[in-house]
KEMARZA-910213 format. One record per residue (C-alpha): residue number from 1; residue in one letter; x, y, z. Coordinates in nm, 4 decimals. Example, Ala and Ser with C-alpha at 12.3 -4.5 7.8 and 13.67 -1.06 7.14 Angstrom:
<nodes>
> 1 / A / 1.2300 / -0.4500 / 0.7800
> 2 / S / 1.3670 / -0.1060 / 0.7140
</nodes>
This chain:
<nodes>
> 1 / X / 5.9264 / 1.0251 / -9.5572
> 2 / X / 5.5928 / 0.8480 / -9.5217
> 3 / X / 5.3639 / 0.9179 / -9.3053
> 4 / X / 5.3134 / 0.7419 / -8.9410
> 5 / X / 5.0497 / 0.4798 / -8.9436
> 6 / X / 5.0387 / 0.3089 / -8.5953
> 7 / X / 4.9626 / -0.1048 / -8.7374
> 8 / X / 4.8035 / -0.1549 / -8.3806
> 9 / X / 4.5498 / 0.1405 / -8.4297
> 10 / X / 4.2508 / -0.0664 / -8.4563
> 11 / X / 4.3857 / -0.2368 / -8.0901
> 12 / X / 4.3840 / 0.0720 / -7.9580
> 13 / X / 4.0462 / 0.1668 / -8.0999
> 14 / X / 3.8797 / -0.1728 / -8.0097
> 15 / X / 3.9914 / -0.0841 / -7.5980
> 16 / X / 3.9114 / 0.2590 / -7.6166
> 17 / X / 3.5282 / 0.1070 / -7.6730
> 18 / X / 3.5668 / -0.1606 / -7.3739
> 19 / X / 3.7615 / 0.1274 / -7.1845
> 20 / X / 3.3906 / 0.3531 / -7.2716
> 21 / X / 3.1710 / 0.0469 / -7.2373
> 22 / X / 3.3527 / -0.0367 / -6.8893
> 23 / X / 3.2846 / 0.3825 / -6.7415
> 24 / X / 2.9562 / 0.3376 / -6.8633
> 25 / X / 2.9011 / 0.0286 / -6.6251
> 26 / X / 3.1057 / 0.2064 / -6.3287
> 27 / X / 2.8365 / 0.4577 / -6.3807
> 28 / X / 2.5489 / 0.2509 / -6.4068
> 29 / X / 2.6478 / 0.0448 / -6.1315
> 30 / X / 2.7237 / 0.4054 / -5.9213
> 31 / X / 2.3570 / 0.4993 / -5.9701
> 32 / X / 2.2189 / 0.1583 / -5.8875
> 33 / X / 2.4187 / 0.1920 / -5.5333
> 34 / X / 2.2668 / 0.5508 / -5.4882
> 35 / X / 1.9519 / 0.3998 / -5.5340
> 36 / X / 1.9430 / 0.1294 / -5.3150
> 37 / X / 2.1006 / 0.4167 / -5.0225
> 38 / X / 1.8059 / 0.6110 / -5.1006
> 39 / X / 1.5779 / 0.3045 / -5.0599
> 40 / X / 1.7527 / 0.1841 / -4.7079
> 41 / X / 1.7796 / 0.5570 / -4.5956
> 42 / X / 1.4144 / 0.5842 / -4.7162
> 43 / X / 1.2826 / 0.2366 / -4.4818
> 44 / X / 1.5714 / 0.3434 / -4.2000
> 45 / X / 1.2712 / 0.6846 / -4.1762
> 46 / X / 1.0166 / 0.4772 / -4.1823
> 47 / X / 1.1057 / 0.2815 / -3.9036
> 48 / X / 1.2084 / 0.5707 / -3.7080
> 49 / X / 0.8955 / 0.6895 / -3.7664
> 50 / X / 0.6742 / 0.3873 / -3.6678
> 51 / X / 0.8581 / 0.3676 / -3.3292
> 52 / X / 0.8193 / 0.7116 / -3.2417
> 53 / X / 0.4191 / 0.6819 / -3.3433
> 54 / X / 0.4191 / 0.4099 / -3.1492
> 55 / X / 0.5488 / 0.5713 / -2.8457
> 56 / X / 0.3151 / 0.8656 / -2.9018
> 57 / X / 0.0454 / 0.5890 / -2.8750
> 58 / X / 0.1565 / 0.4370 / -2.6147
> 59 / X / 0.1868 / 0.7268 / -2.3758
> 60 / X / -0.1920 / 0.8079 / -2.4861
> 61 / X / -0.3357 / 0.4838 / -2.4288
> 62 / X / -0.2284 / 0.1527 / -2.3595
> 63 / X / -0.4397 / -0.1159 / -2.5957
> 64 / X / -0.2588 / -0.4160 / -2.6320
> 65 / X / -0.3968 / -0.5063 / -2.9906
> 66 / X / -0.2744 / -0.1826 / -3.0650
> 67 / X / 0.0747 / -0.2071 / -2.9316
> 68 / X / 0.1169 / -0.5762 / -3.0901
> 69 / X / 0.0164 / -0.4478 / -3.4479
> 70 / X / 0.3088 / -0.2077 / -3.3448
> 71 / X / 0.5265 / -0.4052 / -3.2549
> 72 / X / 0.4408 / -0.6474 / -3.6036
> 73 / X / 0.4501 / -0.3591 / -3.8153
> 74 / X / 0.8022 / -0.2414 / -3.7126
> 75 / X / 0.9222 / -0.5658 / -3.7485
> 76 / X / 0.8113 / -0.5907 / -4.0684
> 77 / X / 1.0266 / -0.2463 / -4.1329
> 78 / X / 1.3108 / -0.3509 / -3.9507
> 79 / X / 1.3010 / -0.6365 / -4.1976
> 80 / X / 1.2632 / -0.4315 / -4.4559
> 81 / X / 1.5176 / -0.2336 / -4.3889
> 82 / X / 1.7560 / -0.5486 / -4.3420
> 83 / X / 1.6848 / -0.6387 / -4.7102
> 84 / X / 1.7843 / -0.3171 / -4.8166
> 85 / X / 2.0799 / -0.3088 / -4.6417
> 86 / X / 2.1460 / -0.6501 / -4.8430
> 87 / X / 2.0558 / -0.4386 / -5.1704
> 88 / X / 2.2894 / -0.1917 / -5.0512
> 89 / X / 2.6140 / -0.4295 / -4.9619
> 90 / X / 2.5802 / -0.6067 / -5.3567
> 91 / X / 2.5743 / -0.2531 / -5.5227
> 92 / X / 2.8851 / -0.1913 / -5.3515
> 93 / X / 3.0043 / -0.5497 / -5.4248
> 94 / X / 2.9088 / -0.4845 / -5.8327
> 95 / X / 3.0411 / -0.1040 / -5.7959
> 96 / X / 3.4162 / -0.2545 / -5.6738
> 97 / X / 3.3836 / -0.5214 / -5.9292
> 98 / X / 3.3169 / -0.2542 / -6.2425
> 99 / X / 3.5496 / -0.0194 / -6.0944
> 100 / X / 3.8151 / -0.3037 / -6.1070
> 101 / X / 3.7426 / -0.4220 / -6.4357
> 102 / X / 3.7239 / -0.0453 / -6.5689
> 103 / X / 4.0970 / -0.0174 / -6.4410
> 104 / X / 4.2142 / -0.3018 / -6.5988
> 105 / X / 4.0803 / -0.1869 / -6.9298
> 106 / X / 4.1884 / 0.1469 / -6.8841
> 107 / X / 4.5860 / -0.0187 / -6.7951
> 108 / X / 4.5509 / -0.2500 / -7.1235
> 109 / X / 4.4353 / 0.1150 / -7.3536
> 110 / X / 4.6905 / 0.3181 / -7.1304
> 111 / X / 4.9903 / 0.0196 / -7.2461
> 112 / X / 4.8790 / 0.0515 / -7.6110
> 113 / X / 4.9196 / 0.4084 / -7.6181
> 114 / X / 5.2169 / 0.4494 / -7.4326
> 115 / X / 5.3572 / 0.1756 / -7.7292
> 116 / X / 5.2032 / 0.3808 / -7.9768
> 117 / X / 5.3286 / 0.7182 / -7.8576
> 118 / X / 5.7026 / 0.5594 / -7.8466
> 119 / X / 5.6527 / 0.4267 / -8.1952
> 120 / X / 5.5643 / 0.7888 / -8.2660
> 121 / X / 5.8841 / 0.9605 / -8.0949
> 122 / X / 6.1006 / 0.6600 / -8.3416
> 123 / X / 5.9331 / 0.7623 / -8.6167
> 124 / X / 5.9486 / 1.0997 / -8.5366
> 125 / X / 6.3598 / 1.0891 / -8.4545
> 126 / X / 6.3503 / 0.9022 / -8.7705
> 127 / X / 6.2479 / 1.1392 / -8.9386
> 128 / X / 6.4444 / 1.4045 / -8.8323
> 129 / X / 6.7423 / 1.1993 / -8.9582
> 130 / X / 6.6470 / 1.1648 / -9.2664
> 131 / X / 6.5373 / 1.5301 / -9.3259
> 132 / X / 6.9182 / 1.5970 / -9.1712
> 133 / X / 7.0948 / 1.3536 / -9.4168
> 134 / X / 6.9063 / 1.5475 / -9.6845
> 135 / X / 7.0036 / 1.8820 / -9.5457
> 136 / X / 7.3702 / 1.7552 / -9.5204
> 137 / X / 7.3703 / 1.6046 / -9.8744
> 138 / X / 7.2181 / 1.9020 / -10.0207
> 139 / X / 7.4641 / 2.0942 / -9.7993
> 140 / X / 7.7923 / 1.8584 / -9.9740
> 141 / X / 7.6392 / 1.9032 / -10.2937
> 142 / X / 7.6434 / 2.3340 / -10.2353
> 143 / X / 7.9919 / 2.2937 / -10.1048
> 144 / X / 8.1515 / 2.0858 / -10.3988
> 145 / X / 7.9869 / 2.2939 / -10.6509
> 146 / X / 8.1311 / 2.6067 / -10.4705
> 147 / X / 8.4472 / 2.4358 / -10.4660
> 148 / X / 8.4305 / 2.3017 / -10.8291
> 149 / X / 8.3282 / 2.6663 / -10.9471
> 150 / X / 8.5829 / 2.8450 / -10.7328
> 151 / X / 8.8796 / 2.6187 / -10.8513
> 152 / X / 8.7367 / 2.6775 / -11.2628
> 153 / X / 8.8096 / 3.0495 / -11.1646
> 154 / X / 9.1174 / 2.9888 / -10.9713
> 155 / X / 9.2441 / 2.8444 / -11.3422
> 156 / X / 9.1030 / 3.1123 / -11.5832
</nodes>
């Protein structure tokens, strides 16, 4: 019998690179989120930092130019932070979008191989079948030439 050759094989090939292509976003998209955590957790100690130099300041002296460049300067943080926090929110937006789209490829490979692998199994049965017919054929052929041979002696 011939060989199996799976006719959808390039299919399977072509989603196996999108599949690849799609876990290489996912990653890519993972790092970019644990990036912008590191930046937010990163401004997050900043700020706590500024407001507890501030309060150091404060208990030291009271200047009021001082404490309003303070109170400025943490604002600018606490803005900073915000706008992290933003950075942080569409990573995890783009991370649940590539993780969705990975899955879908990885449904449309896992359906092509689950049709190839039954195409393999019919071939397979297939060919089991036919190696039995040629078993039994070779076996009828043994059995009439036994018989043939044992009724030639049965004469003599």
């Amino acid at each position: 019998m011939k060989r199996f050759v799976f006719r959808a094989q390039a299919a399977i090939d072509l989603r196996q690179r999108e599949y690849d292509e799609a876990r290489r976003v996912v990653a890519r998209a993972s790092l970019d989120l644990r990036a912008a955590q590191d930046v937010w957790s990163e401004a997050r100690a900043r700020q706590v930092e500024a407001r507890e130099q501030w309060a150091r300041e404060m208990t030291q002296s009271i200047d009021p130019a001082r404490s309003q460049w303070y109170r400025f300067w943490i604002e600018r943080l606490e803005h900073e932070q915000a706008t992290c926090a933003k950075a942080v929110a569409a990573r995890e937006r783009e991370l649940a979008l590539a993780t969705a789209a990975c899955q879908a490829t990885h449904q449309r490979l896992e359906a092509l191989l689950r049709f190839r692998d039954k195409a393999f199994d019919a071939w397979q049965r297939a060919a089991a079948a036919d190696e039995q017919k040629q078993i039994d054929a070779l076996a009828t052929l043994r059995h009439v030439a036994a018989h043939r041979e044992s009724a030639q002696r049965s004469r003599t």
